[in-house]
C-alpha positions in Angstrom: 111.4 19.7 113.9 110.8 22.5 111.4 113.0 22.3 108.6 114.4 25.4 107.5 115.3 26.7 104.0 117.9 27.8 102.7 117.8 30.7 100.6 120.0 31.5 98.2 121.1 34.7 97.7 121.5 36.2 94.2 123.5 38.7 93.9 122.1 42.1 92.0 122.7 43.1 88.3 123.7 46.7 88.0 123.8 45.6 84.3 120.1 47.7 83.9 121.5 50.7 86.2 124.1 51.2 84.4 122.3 51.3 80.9 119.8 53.9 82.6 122.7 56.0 83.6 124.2 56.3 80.1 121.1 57.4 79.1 120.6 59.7 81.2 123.8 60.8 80.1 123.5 61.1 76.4 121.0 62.8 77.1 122.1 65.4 78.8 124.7 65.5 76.7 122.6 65.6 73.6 119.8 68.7 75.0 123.1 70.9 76.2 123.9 73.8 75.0 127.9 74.5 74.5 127.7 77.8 73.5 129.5 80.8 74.8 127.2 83.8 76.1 128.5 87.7 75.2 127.5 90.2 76.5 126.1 93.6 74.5 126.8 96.9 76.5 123.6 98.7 76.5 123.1 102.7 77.7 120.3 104.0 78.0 119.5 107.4 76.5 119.0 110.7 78.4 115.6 112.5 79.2 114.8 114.9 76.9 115.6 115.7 73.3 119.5 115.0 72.0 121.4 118.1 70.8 122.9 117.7 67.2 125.7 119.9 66.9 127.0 120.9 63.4 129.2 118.0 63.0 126.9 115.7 64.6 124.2 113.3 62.9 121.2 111.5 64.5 119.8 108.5 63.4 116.9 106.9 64.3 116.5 102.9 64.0 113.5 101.1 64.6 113.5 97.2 65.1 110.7 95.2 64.2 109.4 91.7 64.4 110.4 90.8 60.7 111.8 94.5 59.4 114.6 97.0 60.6 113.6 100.8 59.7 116.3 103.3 59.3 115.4 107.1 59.2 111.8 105.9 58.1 113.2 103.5 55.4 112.4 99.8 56.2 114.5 96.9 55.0 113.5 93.3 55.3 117.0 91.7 55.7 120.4 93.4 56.5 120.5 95.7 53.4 120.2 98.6 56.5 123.6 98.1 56.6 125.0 99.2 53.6 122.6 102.2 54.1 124.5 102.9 57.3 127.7 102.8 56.3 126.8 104.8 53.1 125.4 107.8 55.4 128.9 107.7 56.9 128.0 107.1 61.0 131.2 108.9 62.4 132.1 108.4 66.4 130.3 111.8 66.9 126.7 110.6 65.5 124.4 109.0 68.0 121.6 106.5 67.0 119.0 106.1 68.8 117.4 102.4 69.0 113.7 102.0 69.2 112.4 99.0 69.6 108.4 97.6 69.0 106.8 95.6 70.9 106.7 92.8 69.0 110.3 92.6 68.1 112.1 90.0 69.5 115.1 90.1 72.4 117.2 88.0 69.5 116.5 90.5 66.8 117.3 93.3 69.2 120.7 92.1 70.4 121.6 90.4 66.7 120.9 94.6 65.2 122.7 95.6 67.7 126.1 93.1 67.4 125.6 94.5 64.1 125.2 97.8 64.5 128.4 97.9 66.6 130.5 96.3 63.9 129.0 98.7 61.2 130.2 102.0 63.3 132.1 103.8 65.9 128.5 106.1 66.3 127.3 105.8 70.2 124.1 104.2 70.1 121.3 104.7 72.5 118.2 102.1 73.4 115.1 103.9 73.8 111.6 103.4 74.9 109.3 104.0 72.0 106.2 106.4 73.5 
């Protein structure tokens, strides 16, 4: 007669489970990003060569990777700004907005936030030739 053994049966610790979800977790929690998205409008500029009429003034504004150029003019850091707003950009001026290709989205959409908040101008993305 074969004698048979009992085996005890332990019962599991989630203990280690439960750590490893908490990580997981913080860490998710930790490598998220709460902020809110905007949106900027964006319209692109017509074919061909924009009319100025007498009460209407074109700028042109060229972002770069570390310099935004106004009329020609760079500037390092915002001082394109005050440049702007002393030239007066009235709802009837258009600027139009070229970017290089080195520039970066961030840059583009941080001139442009700011760009909208300098003036009431309509302002036009175009492709630089």
């Amino acid at each position: 007669m074969a004698l048979q053994r009992v085996r005890k049966r332990k019962k599991a610790s989630i203990t280690s489970l439960i750590d490893v979800i908490f990580l997981l977790l913080l860490f998710f929690m930790l490598a998220s990003t709460f902020s809110r998205f905007s949106e900027v409008e964006l319209a692109a500029a017509e074919i061909g060569n924009p009319t100025s009429g007498p009460d209407r003034s074109i700028y042109r504004l060229t972002i770069g990777q570390d310099f935004v150029s106004l009329d020609g003019e760079r500037y390092l850091g915002d001082g394109w700004t005050e440049r702007f707003s002393a030239l007066g950009g009235a709802g009837d001026d258009l600027v139009l907005v070229m970017v290089t290709p080195k520039a970066t989205t961030q840059r583009l959409v941080s001139t442009l936030t700011t760009l909208t908040a300098v003036t009431d101008a309509s302002v036009r993305v175009v492709a630089e030739p």
